[in-house]
DOKOLLUM-659474 format. One record per residue (C-alpha): residue number from 1; z, y, x; residue in one letter. Coordinates in nm, 2 decimals. Each point is the difference from the previous one (the first is absolute). Layout:
@k=NUM&up=Z&north=Y&east=X&r=A;
...
This chain:
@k=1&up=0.00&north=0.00&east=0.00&r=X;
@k=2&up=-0.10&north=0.39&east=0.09&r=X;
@k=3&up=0.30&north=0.16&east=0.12&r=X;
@k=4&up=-0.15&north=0.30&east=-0.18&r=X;
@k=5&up=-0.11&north=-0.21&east=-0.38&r=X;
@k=6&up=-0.16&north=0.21&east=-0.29&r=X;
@k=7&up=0.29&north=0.01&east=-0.22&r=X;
@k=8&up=-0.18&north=-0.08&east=-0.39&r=X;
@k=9&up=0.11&north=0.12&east=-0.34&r=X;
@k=10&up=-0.13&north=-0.17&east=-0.24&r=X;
@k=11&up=-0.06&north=0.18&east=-0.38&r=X;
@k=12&up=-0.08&north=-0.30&east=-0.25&r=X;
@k=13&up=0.03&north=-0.34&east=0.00&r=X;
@k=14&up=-0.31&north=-0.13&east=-0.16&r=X;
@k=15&up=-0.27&north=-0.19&east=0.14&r=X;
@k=16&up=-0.23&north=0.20&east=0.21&r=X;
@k=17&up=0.34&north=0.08&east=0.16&r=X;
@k=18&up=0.11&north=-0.35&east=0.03&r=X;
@k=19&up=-0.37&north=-0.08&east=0.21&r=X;
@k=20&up=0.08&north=0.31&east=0.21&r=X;
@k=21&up=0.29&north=-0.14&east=0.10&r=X;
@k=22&up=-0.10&north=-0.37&east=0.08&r=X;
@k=23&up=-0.27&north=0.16&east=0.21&r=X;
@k=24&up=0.29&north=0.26&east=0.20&r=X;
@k=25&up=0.15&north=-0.36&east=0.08&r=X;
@k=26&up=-0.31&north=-0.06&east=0.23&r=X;
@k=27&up=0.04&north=0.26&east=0.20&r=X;
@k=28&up=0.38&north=0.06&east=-0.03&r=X;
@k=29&up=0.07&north=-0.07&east=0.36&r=X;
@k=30&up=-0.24&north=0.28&east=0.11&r=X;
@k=31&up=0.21&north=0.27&east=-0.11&r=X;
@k=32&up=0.10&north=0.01&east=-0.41&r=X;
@k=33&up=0.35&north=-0.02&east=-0.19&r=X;
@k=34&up=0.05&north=-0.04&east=-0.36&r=X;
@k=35&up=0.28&north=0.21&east=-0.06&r=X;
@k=36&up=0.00&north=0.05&east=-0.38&r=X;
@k=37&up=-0.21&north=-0.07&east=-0.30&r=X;
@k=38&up=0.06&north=0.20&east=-0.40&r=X;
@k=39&up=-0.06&north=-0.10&east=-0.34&r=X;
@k=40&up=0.07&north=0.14&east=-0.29&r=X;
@k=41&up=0.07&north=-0.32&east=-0.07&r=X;
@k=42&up=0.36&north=-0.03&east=0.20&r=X;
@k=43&up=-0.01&north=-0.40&east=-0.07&r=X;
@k=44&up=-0.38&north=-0.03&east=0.11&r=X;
@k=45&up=0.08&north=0.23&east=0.31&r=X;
@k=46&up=0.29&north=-0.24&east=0.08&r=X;
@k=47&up=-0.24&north=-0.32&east=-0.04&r=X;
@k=48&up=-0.27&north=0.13&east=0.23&r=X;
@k=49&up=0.23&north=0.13&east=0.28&r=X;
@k=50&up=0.12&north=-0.35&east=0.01&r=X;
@k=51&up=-0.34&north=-0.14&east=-0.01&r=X;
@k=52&up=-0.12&north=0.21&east=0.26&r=X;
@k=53&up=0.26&north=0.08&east=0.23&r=X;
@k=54&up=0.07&north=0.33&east=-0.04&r=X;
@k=55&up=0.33&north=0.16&east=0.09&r=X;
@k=56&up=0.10&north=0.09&east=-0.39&r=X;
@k=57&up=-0.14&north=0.16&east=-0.29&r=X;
@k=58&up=0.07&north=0.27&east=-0.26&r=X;
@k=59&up=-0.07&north=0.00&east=-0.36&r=X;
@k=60&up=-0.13&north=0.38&east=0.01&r=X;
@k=61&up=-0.27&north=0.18&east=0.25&r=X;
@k=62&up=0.29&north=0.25&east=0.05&r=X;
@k=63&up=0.17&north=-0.18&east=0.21&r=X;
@k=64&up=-0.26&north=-0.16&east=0.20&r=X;
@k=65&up=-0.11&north=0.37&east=0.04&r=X;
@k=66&up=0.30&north=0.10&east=0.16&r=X;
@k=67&up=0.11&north=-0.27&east=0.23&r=X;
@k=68&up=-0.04&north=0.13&east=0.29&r=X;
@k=69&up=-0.09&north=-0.35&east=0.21&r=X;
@k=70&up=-0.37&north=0.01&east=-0.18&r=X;
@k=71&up=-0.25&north=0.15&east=0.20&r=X;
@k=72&up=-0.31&north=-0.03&east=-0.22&r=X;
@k=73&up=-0.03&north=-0.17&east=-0.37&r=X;
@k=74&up=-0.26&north=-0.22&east=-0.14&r=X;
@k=75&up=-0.08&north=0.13&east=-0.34&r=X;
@k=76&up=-0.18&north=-0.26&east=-0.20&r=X;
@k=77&up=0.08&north=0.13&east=-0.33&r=X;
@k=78&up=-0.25&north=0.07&east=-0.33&r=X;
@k=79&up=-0.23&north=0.19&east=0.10&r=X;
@k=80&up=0.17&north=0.32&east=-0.26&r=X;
@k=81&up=0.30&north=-0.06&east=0.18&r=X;
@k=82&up=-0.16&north=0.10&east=0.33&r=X;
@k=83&up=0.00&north=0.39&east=0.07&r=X;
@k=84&up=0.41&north=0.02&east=-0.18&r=X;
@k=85&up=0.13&north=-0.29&east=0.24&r=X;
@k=86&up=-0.23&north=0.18&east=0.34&r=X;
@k=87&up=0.15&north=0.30&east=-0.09&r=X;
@k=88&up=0.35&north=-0.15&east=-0.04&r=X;
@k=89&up=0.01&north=-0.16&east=0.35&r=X;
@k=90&up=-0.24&north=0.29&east=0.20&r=X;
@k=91&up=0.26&north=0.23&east=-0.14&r=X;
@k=92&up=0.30&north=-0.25&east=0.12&r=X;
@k=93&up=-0.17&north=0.04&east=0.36&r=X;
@k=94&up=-0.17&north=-0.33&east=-0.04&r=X;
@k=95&up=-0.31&north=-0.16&east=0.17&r=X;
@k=96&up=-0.20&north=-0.14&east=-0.29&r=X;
@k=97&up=-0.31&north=-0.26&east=-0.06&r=X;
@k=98&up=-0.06&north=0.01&east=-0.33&r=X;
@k=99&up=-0.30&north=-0.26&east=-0.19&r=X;
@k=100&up=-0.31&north=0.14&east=-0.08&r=X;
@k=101&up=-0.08&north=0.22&east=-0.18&r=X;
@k=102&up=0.22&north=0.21&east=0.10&r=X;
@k=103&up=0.05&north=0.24&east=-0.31&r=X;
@k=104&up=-0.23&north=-0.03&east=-0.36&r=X;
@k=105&up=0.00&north=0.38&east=0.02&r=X;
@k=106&up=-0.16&north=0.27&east=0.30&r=X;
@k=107&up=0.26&north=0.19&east=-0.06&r=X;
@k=108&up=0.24&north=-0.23&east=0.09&r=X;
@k=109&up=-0.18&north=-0.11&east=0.30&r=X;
@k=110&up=-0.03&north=0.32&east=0.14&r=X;
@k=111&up=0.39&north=0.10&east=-0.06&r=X;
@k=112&up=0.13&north=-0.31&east=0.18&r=X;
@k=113&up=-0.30&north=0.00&east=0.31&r=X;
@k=114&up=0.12&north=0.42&east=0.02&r=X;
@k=115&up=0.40&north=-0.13&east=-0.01&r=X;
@k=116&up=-0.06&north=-0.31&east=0.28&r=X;
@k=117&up=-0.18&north=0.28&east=0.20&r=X;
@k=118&up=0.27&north=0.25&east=0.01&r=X;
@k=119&up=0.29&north=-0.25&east=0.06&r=X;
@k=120&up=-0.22&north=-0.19&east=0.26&r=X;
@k=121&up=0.07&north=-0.33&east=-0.18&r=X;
@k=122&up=-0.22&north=-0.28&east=0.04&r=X;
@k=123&up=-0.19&north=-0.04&east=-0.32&r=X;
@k=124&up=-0.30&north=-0.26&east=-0.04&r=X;
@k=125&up=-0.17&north=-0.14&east=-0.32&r=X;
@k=126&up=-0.05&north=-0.33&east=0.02&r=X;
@k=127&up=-0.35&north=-0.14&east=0.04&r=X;
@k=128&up=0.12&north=-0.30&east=0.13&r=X;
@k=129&up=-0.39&north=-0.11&east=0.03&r=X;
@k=130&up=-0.08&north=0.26&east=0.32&r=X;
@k=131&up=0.26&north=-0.20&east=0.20&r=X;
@k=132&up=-0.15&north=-0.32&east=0.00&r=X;
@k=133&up=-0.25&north=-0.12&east=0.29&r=X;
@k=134&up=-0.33&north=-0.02&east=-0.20&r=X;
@k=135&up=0.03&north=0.40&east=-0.08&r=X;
@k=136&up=0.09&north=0.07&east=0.37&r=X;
@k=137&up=-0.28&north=-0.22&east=0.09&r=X;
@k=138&up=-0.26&north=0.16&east=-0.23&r=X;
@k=139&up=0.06&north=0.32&east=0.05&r=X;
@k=140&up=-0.03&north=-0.04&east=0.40&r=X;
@k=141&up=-0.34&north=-0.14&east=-0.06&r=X;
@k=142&up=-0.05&north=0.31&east=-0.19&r=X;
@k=143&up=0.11&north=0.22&east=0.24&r=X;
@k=144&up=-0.22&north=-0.17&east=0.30&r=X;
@k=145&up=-0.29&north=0.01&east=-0.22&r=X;
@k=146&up=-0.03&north=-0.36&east=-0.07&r=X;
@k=147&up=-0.20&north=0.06&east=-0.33&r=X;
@k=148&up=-0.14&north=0.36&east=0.06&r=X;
@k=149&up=0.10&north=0.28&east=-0.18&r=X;
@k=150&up=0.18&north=-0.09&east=-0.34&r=X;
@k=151&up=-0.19&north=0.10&east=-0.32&r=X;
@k=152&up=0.18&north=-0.18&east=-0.28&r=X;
@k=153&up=0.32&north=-0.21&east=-0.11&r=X;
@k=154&up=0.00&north=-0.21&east=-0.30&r=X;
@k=155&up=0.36&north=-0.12&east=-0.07&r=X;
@k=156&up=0.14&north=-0.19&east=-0.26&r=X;
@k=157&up=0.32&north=-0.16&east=-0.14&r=X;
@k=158&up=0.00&north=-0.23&east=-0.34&r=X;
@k=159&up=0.24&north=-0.22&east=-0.20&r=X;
@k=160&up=-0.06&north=-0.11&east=-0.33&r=X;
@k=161&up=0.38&north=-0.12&east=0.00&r=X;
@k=162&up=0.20&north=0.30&east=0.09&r=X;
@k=163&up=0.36&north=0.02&east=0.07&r=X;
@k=164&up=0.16&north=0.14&east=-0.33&r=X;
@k=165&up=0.16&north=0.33&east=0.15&r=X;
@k=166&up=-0.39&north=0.10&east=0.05&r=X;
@k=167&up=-0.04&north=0.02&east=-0.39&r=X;
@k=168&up=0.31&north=0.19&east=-0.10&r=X;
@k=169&up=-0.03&north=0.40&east=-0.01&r=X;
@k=170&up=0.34&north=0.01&east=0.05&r=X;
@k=171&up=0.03&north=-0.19&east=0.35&r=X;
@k=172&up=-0.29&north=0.18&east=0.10&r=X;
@k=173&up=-0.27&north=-0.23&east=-0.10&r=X;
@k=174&up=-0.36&north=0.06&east=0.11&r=X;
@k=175&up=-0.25&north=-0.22&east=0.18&r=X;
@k=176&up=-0.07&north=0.32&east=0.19&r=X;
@k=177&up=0.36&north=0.08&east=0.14&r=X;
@k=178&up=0.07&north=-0.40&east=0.06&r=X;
@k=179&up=-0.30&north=-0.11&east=0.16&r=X;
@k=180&up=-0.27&north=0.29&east=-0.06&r=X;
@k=181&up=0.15&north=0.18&east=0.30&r=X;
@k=182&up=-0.06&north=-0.25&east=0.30&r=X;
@k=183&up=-0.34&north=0.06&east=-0.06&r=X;
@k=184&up=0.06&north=0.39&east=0.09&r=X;
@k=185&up=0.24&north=-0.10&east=0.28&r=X;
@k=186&up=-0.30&north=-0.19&east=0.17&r=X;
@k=187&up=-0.28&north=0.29&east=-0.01&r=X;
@k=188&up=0.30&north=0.29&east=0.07&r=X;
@k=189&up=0.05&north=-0.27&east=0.31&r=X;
@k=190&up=-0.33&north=-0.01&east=0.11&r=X;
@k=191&up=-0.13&north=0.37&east=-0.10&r=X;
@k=192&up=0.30&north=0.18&east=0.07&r=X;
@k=193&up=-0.06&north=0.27&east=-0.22&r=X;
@k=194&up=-0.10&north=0.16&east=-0.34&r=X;
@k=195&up=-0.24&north=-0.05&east=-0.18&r=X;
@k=196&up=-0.24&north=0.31&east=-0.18&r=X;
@k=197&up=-0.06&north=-0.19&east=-0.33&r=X;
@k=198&up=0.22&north=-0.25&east=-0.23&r=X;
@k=199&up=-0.13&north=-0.18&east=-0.28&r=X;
@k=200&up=0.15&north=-0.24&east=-0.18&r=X;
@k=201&up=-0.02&north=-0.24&east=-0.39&r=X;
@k=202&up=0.27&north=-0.19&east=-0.13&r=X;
@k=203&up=0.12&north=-0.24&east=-0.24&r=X;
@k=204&up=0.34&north=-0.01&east=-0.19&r=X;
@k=205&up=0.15&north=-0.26&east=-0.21&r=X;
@k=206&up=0.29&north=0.25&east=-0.06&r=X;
@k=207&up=0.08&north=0.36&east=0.03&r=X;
@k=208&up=0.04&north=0.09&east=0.38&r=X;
@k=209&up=-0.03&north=-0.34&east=0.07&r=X;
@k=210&up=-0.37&north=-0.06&east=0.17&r=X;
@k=211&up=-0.16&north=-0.33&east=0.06&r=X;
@k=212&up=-0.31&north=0.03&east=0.15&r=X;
@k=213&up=-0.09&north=0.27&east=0.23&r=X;
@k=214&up=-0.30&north=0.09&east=0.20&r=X;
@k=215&up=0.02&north=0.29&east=0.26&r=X;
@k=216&up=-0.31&north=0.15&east=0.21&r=X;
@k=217&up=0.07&north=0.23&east=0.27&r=X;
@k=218&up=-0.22&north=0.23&east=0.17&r=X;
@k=219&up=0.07&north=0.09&east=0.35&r=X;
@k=220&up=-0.18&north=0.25&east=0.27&r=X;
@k=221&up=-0.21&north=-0.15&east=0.27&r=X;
@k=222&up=-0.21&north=-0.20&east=-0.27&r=X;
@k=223&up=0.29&north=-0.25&east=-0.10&r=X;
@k=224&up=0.08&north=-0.13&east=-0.34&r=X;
@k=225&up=0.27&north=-0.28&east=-0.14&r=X;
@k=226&up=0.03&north=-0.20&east=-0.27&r=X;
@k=227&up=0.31&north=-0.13&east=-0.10&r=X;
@k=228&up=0.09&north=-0.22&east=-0.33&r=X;
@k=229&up=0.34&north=-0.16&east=-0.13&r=X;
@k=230&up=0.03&north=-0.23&east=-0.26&r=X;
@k=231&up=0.31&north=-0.18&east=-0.26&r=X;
@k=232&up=-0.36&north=-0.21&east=-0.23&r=X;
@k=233&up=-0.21&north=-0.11&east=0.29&r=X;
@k=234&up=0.00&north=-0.19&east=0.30&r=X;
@k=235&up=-0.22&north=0.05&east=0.31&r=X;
@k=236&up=0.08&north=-0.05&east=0.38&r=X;
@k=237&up=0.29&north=0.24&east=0.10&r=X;
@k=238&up=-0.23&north=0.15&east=0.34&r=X;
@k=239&up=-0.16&north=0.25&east=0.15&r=X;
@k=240&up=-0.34&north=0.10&east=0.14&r=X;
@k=241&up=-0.01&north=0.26&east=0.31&r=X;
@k=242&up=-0.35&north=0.10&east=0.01&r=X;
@k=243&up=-0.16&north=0.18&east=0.26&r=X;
@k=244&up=-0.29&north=0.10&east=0.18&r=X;
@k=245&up=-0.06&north=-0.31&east=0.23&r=X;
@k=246&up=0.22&north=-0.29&east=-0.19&r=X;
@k=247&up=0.29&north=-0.07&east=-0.22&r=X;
@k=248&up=0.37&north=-0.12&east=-0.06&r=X;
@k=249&up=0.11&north=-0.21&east=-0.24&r=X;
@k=250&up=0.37&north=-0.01&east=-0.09&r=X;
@k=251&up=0.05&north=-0.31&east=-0.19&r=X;
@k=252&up=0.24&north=-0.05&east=-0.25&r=X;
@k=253&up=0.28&north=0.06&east=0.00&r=X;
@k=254&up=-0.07&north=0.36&east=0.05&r=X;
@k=255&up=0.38&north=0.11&east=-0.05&r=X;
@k=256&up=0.10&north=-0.22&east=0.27&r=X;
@k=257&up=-0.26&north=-0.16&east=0.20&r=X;
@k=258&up=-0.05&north=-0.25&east=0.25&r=X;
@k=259&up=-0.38&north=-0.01&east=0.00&r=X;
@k=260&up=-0.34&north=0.23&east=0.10&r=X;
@k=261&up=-0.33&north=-0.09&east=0.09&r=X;
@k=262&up=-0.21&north=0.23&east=0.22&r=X;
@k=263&up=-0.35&north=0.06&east=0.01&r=X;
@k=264&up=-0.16&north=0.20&east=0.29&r=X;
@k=265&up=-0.34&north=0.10&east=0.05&r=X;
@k=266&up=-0.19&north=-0.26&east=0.17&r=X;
@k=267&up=0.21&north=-0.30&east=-0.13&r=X;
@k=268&up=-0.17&north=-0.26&east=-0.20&r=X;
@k=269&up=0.39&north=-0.12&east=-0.18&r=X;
@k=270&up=0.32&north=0.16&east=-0.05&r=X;
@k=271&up=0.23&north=-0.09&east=0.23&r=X;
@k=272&up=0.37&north=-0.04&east=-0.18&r=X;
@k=273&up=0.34&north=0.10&east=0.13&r=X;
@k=274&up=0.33&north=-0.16&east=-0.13&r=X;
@k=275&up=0.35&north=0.05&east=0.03&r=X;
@k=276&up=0.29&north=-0.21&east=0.01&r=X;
@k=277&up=0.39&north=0.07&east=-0.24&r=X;
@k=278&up=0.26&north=-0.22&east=0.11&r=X;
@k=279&up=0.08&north=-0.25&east=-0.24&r=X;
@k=280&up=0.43&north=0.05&east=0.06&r=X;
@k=281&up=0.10&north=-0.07&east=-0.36&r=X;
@k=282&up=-0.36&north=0.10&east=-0.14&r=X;
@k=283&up=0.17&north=-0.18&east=-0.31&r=X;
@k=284&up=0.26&north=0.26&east=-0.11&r=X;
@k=285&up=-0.25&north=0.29&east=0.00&r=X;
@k=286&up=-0.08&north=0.12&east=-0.36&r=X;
@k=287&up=-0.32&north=0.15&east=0.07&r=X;
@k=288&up=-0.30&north=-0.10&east=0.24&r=X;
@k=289&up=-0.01&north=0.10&east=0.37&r=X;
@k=290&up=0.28&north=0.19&east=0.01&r=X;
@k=291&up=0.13&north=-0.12&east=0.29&r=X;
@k=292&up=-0.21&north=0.27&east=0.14&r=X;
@k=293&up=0.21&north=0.26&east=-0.11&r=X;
@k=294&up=0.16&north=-0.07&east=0.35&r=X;
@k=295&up=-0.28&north=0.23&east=0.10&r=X;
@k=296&up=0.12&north=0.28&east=-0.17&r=X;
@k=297&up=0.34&north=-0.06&east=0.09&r=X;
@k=298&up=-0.07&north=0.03&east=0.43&r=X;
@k=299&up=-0.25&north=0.29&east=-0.03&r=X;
@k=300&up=0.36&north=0.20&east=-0.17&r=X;
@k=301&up=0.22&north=-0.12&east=0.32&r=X;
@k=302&up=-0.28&north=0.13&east=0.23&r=X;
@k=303&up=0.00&north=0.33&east=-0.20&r=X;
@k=304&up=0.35&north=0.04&east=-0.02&r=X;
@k=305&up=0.13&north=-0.18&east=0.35&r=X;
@k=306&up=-0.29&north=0.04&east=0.23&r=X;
@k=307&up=-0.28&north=0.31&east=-0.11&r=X;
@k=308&up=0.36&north=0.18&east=-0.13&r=X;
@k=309&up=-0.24&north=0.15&east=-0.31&r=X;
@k=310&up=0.12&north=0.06&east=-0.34&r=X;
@k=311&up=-0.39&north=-0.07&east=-0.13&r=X;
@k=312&up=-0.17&north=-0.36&east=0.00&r=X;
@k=313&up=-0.40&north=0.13&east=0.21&r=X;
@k=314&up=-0.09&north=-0.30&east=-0.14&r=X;
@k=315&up=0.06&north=0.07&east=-0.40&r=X;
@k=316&up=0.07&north=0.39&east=0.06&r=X;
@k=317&up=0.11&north=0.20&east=-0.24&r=X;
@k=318&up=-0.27&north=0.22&east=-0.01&r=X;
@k=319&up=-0.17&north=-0.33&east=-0.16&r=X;
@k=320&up=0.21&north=-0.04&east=-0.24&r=X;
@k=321&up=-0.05&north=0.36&east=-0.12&r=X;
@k=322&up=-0.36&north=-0.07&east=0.02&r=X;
@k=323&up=0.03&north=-0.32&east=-0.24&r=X;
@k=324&up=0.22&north=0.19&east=-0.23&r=X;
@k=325&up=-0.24&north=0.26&east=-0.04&r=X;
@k=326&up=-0.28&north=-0.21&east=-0.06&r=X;
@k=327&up=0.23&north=-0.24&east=-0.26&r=X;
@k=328&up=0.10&north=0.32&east=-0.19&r=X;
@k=329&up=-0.38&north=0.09&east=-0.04&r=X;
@k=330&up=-0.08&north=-0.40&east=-0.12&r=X;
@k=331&up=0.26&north=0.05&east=-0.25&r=X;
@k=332&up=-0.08&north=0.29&east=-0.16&r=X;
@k=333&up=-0.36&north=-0.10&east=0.01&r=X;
@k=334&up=0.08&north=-0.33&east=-0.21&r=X;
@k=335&up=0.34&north=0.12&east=-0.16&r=X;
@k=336&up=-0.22&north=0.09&east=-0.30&r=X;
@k=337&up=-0.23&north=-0.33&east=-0.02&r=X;
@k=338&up=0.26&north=-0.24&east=-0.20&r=X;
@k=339&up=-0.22&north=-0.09&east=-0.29&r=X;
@k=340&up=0.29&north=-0.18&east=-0.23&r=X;
């Protein structure tokens, strides 16, 4: 063990938390400490320090707020829950990861981005996706020239089976603001800035609740991308990276992948690159891949330990201003497209 650990709050005690935490046990020894984890739950708190190893738990964010061992909290609440439980902990003089997105509102976004700034806290959203080797890979190819100059990016996330939080109003529900958004986090990855022109249709099986989105976005320097999400249909969760002299192909799953083919100009086949998780209890995980959320997890000790930053230059958070502009312009485009 570091003699110099992360010291990890925890806010919520549901699932995505639960696969965070199996995947901090891979790399605890590196330099990590579970120190606390809240619930409003006190009972459910209680069960998953115990299942988890962390030091205690509280029944109330208050407290975890305020104990002064925490060094930076994981916030894996509802996405409404978000920008009040940032604020609560930037305010206690907190580090904070907090699940994307970050807020549903710009507003909010900008407030808690503007109050991380003037504490100099570490704040990052959490694109988990931009951590994992195939993005690192692919955008190195990118950046050597491997395919040319970049012209378009077609990305796309579907599930005709979604989780049920995804088609509630009132825990946020939105196929754009569960899944919708990795497809955003990709092109702000690769393109790195804003685009001129939005356009966007939607879908809706309820008020505020969207199903189906499709997004274009048009970019200076002749580049365009085309994004869709989906809760009805099914379709390979990839990517296409196209440019002048070849492609990339991030194959499913896009949210968390472990696959890309490449093909340059010249080649007569694409050549494909994999990637290994480790397998250490691969059983206990809830959710696919997640493992690799260890990713995430060493890229905030280099930040905090070694580079001694308080923002991520991998997921800045000038990119997640970016994304939240760009979301608050796709939802007032299709805010008004419900046809029930």
């Amino acid at each position: 063990m570091s003699s110099d650990p992360l010291r990890w709050g925890f806010c919520c005690a549901g699932r995505i938390a639960s696969d965070f935490s199996l995947a901090m046990d891979n790399v605890l020894s590196n330099g990590h400490h579970k120190v606390a984890v809240a619930a409003r739950d006190s009972s459910k708190a209680e069960e998953f320090a115990k299942s988890h190893n962390f030091g205690r738990s509280y029944g109330s964010y208050e407290e975890l707020a305020e104990d002064s061992e925490v060094e930076i909290v994981y916030v894996s609440s509802l996405h409404p829950q978000h920008y009040e439980l940032c604020r609560l902990f930037l305010e206690n003089g907190k580090n904070v990861l907090c699940e994307k997105p970050l807020t549903m509102q710009l507003k909010h976004t900008e407030d808690l981005v503007a109050l991380a700034r003037e504490k100099k806290l570490f704040f990052m959203e959490g694109f988990w996706s931009r951590f994992f080797s195939v993005y690192e890979s692919v955008k190195r190819h990118i950046e050597n020239g491997d395919i040319g100059e970049v012209k378009q990016i077609h990305a796309h996330v579907h599930s005709a089976n979604p989780i049920e939080r995804m088609t509630k109003a009132d825990l946020g529900g939105s196929v754009w603001f569960g899944v919708g958004v990795y497809t955003l986090n990709l092109v702000d990855f690769i393109y790195n800035s804003c685009p001129l022109e939005v356009s966007c249709h939607a879908h809706h099986f309820a008020p505020k609740v969207d199903q189906d989105v499709a997004v274009c976005l048009k970019y200076g320097g002749g580049r365009l991308a085309l994004l869709s999400s989906s809760m009805t249909s099914v379709r390979p969760n990839n990517a296409l990276i196209c440019g002048t002299d070849g492609y990339i192909e991030i194959k499913s799953r896009l949210v968390c992948p472990l696959e890309y083919e490449i093909f340059k100009k010249g080649d007569t086949e694409t050549t494909r690159h994999s990637f290994d998780l480790t397998k250490f209890r691969e059983k206990e995980y809830f959710y696919g891949n997640c493992a690799g959320f260890c990713y995430q997890i060493e890229h905030i000790r280099k930040c905090l330990r070694y580079l001694k930053v308080t923002e991520s230059p991998v997921m800045t958070l000038d990119s997640s201003l970016r994304m939240a502009r760009i979301t608050d312009t796709v939802v007032k485009q299709i805010s008004g497209s419900f046809e029930g």
